[in-house]
Structures are given as C-alpha cells and as structure tokens.
C-alpha positions as CSV (number, residue, x, y, z in Angstrom):
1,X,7.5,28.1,-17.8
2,X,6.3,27.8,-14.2
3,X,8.3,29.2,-11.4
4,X,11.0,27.0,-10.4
5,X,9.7,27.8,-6.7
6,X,6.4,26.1,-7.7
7,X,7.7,23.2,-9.5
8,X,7.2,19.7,-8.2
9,X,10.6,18.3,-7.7
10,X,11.3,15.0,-8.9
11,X,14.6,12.4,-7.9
12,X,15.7,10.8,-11.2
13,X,18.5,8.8,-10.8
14,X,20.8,7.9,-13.6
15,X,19.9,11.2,-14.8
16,X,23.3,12.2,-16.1
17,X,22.8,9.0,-18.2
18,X,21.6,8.7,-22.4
19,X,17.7,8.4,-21.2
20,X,17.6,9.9,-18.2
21,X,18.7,13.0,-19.4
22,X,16.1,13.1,-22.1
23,X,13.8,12.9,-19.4
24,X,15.0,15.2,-17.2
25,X,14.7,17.9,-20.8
26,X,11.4,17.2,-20.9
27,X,10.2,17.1,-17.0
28,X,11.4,20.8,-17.4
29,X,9.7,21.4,-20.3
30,X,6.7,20.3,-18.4
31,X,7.1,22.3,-15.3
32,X,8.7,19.7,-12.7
33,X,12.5,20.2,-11.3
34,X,14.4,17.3,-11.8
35,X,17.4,16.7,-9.0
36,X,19.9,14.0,-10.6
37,X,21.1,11.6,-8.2
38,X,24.0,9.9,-10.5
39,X,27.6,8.6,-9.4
40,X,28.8,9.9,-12.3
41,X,30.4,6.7,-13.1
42,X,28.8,6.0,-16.3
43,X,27.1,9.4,-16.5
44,X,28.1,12.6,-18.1
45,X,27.7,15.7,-15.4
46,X,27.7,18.0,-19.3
47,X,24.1,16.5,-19.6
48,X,23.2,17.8,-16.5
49,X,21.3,21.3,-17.4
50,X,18.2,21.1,-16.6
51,X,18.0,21.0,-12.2
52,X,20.9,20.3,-9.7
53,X,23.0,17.2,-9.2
54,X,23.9,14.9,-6.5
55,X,26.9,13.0,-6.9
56,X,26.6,10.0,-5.5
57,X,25.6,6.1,-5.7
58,X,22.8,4.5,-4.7
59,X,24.7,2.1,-2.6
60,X,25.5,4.9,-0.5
61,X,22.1,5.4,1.9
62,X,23.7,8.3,4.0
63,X,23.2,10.4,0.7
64,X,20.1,9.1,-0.5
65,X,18.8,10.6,3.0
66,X,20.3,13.7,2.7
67,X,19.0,13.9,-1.1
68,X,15.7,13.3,0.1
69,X,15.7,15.3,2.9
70,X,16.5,18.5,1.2
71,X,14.8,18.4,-1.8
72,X,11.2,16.5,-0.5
73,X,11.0,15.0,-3.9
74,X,7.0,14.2,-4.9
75,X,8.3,11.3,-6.5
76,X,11.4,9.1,-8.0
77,X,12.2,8.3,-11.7
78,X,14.4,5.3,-11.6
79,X,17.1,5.3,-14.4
80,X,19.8,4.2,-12.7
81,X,21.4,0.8,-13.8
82,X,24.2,-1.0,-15.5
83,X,22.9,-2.2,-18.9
84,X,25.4,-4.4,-21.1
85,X,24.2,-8.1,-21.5
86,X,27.9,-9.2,-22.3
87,X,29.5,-7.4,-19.0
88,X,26.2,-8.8,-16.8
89,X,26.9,-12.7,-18.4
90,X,31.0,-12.0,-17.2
91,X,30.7,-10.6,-13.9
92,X,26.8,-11.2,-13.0
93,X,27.5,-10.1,-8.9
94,X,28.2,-6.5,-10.5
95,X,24.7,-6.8,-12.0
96,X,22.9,-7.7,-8.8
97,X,24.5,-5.5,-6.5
98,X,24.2,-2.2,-9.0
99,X,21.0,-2.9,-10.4
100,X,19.0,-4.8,-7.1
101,X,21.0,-4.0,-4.3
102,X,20.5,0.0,-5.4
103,X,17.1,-0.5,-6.3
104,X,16.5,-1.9,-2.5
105,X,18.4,0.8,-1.0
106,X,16.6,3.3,-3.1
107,X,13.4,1.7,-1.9
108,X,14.0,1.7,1.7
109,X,15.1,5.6,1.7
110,X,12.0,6.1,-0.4
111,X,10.0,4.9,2.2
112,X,11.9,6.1,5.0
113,X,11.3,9.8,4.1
114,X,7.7,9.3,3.1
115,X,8.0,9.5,-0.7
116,X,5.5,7.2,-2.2
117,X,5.6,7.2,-6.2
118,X,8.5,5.9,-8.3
119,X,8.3,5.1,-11.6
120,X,11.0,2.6,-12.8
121,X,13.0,1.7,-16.0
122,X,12.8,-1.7,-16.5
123,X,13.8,-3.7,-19.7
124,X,12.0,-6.1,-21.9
125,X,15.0,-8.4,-21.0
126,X,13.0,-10.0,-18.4
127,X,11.0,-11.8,-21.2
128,X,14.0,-13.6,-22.4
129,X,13.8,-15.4,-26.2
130,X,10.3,-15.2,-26.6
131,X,11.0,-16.9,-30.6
132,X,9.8,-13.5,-32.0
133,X,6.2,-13.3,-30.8
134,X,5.1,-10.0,-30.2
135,X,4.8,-9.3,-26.4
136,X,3.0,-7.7,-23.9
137,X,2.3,-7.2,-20.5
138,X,1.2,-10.9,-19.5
139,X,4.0,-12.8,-21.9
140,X,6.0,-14.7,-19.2
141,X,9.1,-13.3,-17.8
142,X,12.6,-15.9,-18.4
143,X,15.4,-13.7,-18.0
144,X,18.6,-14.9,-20.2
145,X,21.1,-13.1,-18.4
146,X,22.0,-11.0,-14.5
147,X,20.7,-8.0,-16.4
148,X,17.4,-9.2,-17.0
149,X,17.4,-11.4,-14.0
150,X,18.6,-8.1,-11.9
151,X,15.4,-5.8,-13.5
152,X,12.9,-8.7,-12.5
153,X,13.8,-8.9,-9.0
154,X,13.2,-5.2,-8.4
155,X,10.2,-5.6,-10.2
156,X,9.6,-7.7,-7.3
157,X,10.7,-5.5,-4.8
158,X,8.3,-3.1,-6.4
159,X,5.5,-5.6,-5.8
160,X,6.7,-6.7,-2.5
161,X,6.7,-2.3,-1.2
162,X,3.2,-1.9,-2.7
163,X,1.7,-4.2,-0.4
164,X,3.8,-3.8,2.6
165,X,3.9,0.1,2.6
166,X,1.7,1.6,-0.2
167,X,4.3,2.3,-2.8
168,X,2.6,3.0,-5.8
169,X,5.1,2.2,-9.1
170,X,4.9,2.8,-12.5
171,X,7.4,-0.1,-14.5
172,X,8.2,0.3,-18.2
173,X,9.5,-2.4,-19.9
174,X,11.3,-1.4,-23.4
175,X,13.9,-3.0,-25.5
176,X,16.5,-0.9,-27.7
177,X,16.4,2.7,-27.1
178,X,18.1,4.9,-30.0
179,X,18.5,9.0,-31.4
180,X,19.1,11.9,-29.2
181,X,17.3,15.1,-28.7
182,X,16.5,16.6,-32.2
183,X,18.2,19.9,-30.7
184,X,21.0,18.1,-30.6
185,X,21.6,19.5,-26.9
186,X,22.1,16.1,-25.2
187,X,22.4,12.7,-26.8
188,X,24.5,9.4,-26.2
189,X,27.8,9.6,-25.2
190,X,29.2,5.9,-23.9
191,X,33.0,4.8,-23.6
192,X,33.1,2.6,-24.8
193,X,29.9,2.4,-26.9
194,X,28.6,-1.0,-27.5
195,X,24.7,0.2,-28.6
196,X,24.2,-0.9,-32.4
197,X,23.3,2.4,-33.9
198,X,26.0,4.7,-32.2
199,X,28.7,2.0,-32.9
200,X,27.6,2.0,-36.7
201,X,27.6,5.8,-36.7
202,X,31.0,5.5,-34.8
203,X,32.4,3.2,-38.0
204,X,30.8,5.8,-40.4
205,X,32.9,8.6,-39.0
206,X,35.8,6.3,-39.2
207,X,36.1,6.5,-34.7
208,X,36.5,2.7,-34.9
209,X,37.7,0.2,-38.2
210,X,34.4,-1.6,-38.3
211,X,31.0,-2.9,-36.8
212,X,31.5,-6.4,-35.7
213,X,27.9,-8.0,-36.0
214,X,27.8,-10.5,-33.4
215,X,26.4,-13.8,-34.9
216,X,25.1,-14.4,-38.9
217,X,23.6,-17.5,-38.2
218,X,20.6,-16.7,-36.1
219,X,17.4,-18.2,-37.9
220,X,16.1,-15.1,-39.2
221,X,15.6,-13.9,-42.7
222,X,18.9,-12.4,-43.2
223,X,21.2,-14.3,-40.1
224,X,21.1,-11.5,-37.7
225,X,19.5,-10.8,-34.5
226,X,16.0,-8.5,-35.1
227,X,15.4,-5.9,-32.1
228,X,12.9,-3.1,-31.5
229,X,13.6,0.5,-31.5
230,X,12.1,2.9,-29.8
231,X,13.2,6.6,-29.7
232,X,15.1,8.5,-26.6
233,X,12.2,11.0,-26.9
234,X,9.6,9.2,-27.0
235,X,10.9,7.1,-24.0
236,X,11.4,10.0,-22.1
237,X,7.9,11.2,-22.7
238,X,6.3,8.2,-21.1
239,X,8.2,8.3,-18.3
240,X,6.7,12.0,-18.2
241,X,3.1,10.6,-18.7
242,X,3.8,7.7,-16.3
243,X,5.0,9.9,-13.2
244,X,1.5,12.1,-14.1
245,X,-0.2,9.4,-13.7
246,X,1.1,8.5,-10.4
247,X,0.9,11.5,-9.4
248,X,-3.0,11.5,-10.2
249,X,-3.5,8.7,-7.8
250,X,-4.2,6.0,-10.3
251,X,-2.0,3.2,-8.5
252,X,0.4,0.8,-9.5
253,X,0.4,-0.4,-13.2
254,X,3.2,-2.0,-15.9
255,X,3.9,-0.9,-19.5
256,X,5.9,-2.3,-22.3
257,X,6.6,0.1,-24.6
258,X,7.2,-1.0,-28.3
259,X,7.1,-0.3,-31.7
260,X,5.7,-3.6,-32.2
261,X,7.6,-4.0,-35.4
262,X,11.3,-5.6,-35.6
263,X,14.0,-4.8,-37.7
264,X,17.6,-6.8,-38.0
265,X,20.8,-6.0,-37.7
266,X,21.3,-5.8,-41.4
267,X,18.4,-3.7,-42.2
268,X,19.1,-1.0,-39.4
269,X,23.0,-1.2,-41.1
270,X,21.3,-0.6,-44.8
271,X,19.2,2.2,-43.2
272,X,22.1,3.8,-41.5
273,X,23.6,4.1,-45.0
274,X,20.4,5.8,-46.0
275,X,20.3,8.2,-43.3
276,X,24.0,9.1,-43.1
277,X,24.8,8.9,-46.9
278,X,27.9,6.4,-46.5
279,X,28.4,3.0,-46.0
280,X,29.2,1.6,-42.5
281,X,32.5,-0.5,-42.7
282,X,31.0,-4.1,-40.6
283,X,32.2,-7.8,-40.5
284,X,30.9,-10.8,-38.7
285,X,31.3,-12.3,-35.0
286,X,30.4,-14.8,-33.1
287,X,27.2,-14.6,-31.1
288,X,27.3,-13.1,-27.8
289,X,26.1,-15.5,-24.6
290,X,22.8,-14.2,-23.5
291,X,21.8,-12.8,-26.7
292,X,17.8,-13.5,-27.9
293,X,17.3,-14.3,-31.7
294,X,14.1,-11.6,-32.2
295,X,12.9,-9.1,-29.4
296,X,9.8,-7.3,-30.3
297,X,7.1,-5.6,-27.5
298,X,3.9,-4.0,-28.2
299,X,2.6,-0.6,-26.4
300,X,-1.3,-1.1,-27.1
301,X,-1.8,-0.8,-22.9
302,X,0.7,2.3,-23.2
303,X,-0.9,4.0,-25.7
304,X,-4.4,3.2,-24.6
305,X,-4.1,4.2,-20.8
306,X,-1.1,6.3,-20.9
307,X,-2.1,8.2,-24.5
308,X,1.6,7.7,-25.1
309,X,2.4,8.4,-28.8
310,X,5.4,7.4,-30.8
311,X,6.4,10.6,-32.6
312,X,10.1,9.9,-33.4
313,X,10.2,5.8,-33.2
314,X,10.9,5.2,-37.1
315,X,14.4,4.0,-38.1
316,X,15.2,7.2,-40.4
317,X,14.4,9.6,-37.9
318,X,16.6,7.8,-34.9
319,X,19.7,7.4,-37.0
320,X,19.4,11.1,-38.2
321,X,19.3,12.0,-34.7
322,X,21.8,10.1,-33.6
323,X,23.9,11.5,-36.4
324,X,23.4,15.1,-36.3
325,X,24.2,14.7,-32.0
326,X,27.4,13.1,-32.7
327,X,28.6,15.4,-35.5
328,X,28.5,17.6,-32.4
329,X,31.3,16.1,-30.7
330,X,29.2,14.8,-27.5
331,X,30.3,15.1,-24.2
332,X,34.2,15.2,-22.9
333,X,36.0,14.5,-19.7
C-alpha cells in the first residue's frame, strides 16, 4: 500500500452510499485517499472505512469550500444523488434540486478551487423506453421521469463547464446495479429498500411478507419488466479506471456500461431461488409511472478504451453476494 501521505486524494461524494462506498474500497486498494462528502441522509457513516468524512450536502457551498480547501482533492467522483423513479415521478422539484442543483453547486466549487477532473455517475435513465434495443453511447436521450430528466441536465452542465472553463468529465451511464463486496465488508443497506434483488432477498429472510412485482402485463416474454445488471464491483472498478484516465490527460469522454444482455423480473426471481436455496414469497402490482418495458446498454466503448472487464456481472454471483452481505446484518442506526 502506498503511504497515505503520498496518496492522491480524491472527493467522492455519496460515498457513504451502496456504490460509492464500493469505490471508495477499491480507490484504496489502488493507492488514492478517498474523502467522503455525504449528508448522511441516505448514507450509512458504518461504510465509511476507507478515508475521512465530511458531513454535509452539496447544497451547502460554504462546506464544499472548506472540503476543498483542506484536502486539495486531484479530482471529484460524483455519486451523490437521489435515485427512486417512483419518489422522482411524486415530488419531481426534490429531484432537480438534489440531483442538478448539487451537481451545479458542486461544479462551481470545483472550479472555484481549481480542481479540474470529475468523473460522474449518471444513469441509463436518460435514454428513456428505448423498446429493448440494445444501447450505446449515441442512442438518443428521452428521459421518462425528474430522475432521468435531473442526470441529463448535469450531463449538460458537464458539457457547458468543459467549454467555458476546461473541466474535463468522465460520465457513466449504467442501469441496475446489484451484489456487494465479496468480503462482505460493505454492501447495500436502504430503508426502505425498493432495489429488486435486495427486496427479494429481504422476502427470503422473511424482513417483508412478499415481493410486489410492479406490472405483469408488459409485452415481454413472461409480462415483466427486463433490466440489466451490472455488479457493485465491477461499477466501482470503472469509476477507478475512469478517474485514471482523467487523470492521464485524455479529456472528456462518456461510457455506458452494460452487460448487454437483459433479464426479467421473473427470471432474476427464479435465480434468486437458485442462489439462495428458497423460494421468494412475490405477488403482482400495478405498473409504476415512469417505468420502461426493457432497459438493456452495451459497454463495447468501455471495455475497448477503458479495458473495463466484467468480473462479477452474472446473475448467480450478484445474488450470492447480495445474500452472503445481508446474512451479516448490514449497517444500523
């Protein structure tokens, strides 16, 4: 391990969140200091262990100053957002304050104190229902909801920085993210959950009566909505590979990052059976507003430019994950 005195120090916010912590394990593991910059609100301060935390929100300028100021950060992973389609269709103001107000702020102190390179965690929700095609960098963005709507726009502030002041960006664009650290040392932790596999693994273990699968009628194979997953670890690791590659001066560039391979709500529920050895107690919903029919991205740019390689992306291993970190009882408080 490199001296912590020698590490470059990174700001990732949301990094007492599920993917932000994964990356702040493995920016360690690779020799950087991540500092947290996390309000805490949706955040667990138990999967901060890996450099110190700043307790605040990115509304509040006066402390992303100070953050900066005493920690000189080489550059900003940007993790910090609120996430649930369903909350961002109710109360879509909450969406465009947290997600693009921040973002702005964050910006504006970013160039303010001279710090040039940010990569950023978008979502493959700007897309919108693309009717299952398989996408990629150049598929056009139609946002179904504030959350995607809210990602795109800082997208655009991204742009907009870049050409007025230099900011050089790194955007990934991803759908589903699932599994935890195969230590089992951090892992997701939401209350309430609403993610598909945690919430199945939650009716497994008998935490809640059943899964409710939100719509049956979708025109799909089986009736339910088909997503891609993608692996906490393997997310994390290409936010790892995109900050290097900022930080090697090869400029501004977007990513999706997909399995390129789709699986429905019924089959991740049959693998979850598989994976956990018991059956996950479910019944049927209505569809939630906002909700695409099939969401599928490639990575071919990712894994071409980037090298990016998905170890731990297959069903099996992401429920087994997922499983083994919540028979550890998660986080508390």
């Amino acid at each position: 391990m490199t001296d912590p005195d020698q590490r470059k120090t990174v700001l990732v916010t949301g990094g007492a969140g599920y993917i932000g912590s994964h990356a702040c394990k493995l920016l360690a593991r690779q020799g950087y200091l991540p500092v947290v910059f996390d309000s805490l609100a949706t955040g667990w301060a138990q999967a901060v262990k890996f450099g110190p935390l700043v307790q605040a929100d990115l509304l509040n300028r006066a402390a992303l100053d100070a953050a900066f100021a005493e920690y000189n950060p080489c550059a900003v992973v940007h993790f910090a957002a609120l996430s649930q389609v369903g909350e961002a269709t109710r109360d879509p103001g909450l969406y465009w304050r947290n997600n693009t107000c921040g973002s702005l702020n964050l910006v504006e102190a970013m160039v303010h104190a001279g710090c040039e390179n940010i990569v950023f965690s978008s979502t493959c929700a700007t897309y919108g229902d693309q009717d299952g095609v398989v996408l990629d960098e150049h598929s056009q963005q139609h946002p179904l909801n504030a959350y995607g709507a809210s990602k795109l726009a800082v997208e655009g502030i991204l742009r907009d920085f870049g050409v007025s002041h230099g900011l050089n960006s790194v955007i990934f664009r991803y759908f589903n993210v699932a599994g935890a650290d195969p230590e089992a040392e951090i892992g997701e932790w939401h209350q309430p959950e609403t993610h598909l596999i945690p919430v199945m693994i939650e009716a497994v273990a008998g935490a809640r009566e059943a899964l409710v699968i939100h719509g049956n009628d979708y025109p799909t194979h089986d009736g339910t909505c088909i997503r891609d997953y993608v692996h906490v670890m393997d997310l994390a690791q290409a936010h790892v590979l995109g900050l290097e590659w900022l930080l090697d001066g090869r400029g501004s560039r977007i990513f999706n990052l997909g399995t390129g391979v789709g699986f429905s709500v019924a089959e991740v529920i049959a693998q979850c059976r598989a994976g956990t050895g018991h059956r996950v107690p479910h019944s049927f919903g209505p569809r939630r507003a906002g909700d695409a029919t099939a969401l599928v991205s490639g990575s071919s740019r990712a894994v071409e430019e980037l090298g990016w390689k998905q170890e731990r992306s297959s069903l099996k291993l992401m429920i087994e994950d997922a499983w083994r970190w919540y028979q550890t009882g998660g986080y508390s408080g």
